[in-house]
N, C-alpha and C positions, 0 to 999 in steps of 0.2 A: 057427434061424439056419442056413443056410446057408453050408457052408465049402465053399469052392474053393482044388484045389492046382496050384499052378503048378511043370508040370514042364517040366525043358528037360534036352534030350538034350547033349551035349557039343561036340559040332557048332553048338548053337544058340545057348548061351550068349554063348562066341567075337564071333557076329557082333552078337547084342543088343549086348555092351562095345564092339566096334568103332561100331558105328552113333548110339549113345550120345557118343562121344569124337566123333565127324565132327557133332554136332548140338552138342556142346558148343563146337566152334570156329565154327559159323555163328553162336550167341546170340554169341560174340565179336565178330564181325565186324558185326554187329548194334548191338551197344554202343559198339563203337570205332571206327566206318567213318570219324568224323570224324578218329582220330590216324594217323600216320605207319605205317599198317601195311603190311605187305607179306605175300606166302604163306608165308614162315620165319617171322616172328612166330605166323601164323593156326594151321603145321601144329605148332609147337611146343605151344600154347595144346590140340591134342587128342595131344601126343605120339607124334607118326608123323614118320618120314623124308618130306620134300616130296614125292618123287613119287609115293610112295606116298597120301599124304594127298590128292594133287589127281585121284591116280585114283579114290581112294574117294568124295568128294566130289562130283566129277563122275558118278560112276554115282547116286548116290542124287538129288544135283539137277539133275543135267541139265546142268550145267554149271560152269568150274573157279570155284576160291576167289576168282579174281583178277576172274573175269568178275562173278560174286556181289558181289563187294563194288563195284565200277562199277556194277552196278544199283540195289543199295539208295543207294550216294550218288547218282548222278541222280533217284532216286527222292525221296528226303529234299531235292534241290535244289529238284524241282518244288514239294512241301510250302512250301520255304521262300520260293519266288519269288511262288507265290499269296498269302502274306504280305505282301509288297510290301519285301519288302529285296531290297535293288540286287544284281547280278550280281558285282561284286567282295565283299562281303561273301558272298552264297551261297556261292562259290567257296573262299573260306577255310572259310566253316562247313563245307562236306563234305567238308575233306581235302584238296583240292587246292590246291598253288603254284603252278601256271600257270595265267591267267584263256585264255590260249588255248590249252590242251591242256584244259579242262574245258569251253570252249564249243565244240570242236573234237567232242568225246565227245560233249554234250549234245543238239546240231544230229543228229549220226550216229546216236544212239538215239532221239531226239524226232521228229525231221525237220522240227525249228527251234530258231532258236539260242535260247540263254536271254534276252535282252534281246523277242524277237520274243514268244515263248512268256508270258512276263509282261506282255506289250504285251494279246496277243490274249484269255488271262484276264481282264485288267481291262473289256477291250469287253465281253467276254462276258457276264461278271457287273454293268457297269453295265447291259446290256440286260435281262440276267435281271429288276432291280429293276426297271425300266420299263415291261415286259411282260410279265410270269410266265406268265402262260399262253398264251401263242405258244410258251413251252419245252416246255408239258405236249403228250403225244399227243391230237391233236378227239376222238378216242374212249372215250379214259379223262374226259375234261374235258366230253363230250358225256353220259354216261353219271352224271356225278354233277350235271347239271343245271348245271355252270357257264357254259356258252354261251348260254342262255336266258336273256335278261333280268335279266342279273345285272351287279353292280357291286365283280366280284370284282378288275378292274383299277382300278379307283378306289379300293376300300378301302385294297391295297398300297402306294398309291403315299406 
């Protein structure tokens, strides 16, 4: 058996617990995007002063707590609009009380509103069932012999 020791200098430790404690308020922000949260809630949940917490955060992601948690809820919006639940239900599912400051957001990160964006899924995906492979690349679908003489659009339908 093979042992391995893990050594950390004093210097390194420090930042392991810090980077630790900024990853345990993202899995927060993660589980709770849908309640009432804000950056005081987030930087308390990893025990850091806020501006601290949103510098450290933002250097390890790229970006602050506040911007993070706007992407995971548009993110979880999209999930739940390809669902087919309506835009005022999405909007409370992920946190939001104003159906127009969350299609306001949504439009500006998407670059369409949520009504449009669930509009244009459902086309997409009735087409997908229609014609599957018009969606596949001719070369991959060339390549495994589907384009030849085959009744791989009839089978689907």
């Amino acid at each position: 058996m093979i042992k391995i020791e893990l050594t950390m200098t004093k210097e390194e430790y420090p930042k392991v617990y810090l980077y630790r404690r900024v990853v345990q308020a993202k899995l927060f922000i993660d589980s709770n995007y849908a309640d009432k949260i804000d950056v005081d809630n987030i930087s308390d949940e990893a025990y850091f002063s806020k501006f601290h917490f949103i510098r450290l955060f933002k250097s390890i992601y790229g970006k602050t707590p506040h911007q993070y948690l706007k992407s995971v809820r548009i993110e979880k919006a999209q999930h739940l609009l390809k669902k087919g639940l309506s835009v005022t239900e999405v909007c409370s599912s992920v946190g939001f009380d104003s159906l127009s400051s969350f299609s306001g957001l949504f439009k500006r990160m998407i670059g369409e509103s949520p009504s449009a964006y669930s509009k244009n899924y459902r086309k997409t995906f009735s087409e997908i069932r229609k014609r599957p492979l018009a969606f596949i690349p001719s070369c991959y679908a060339s390549q495994h012999g589907w384009t030849e003489n085959s009744n791989f659009e009839e089978v689907v339908e």
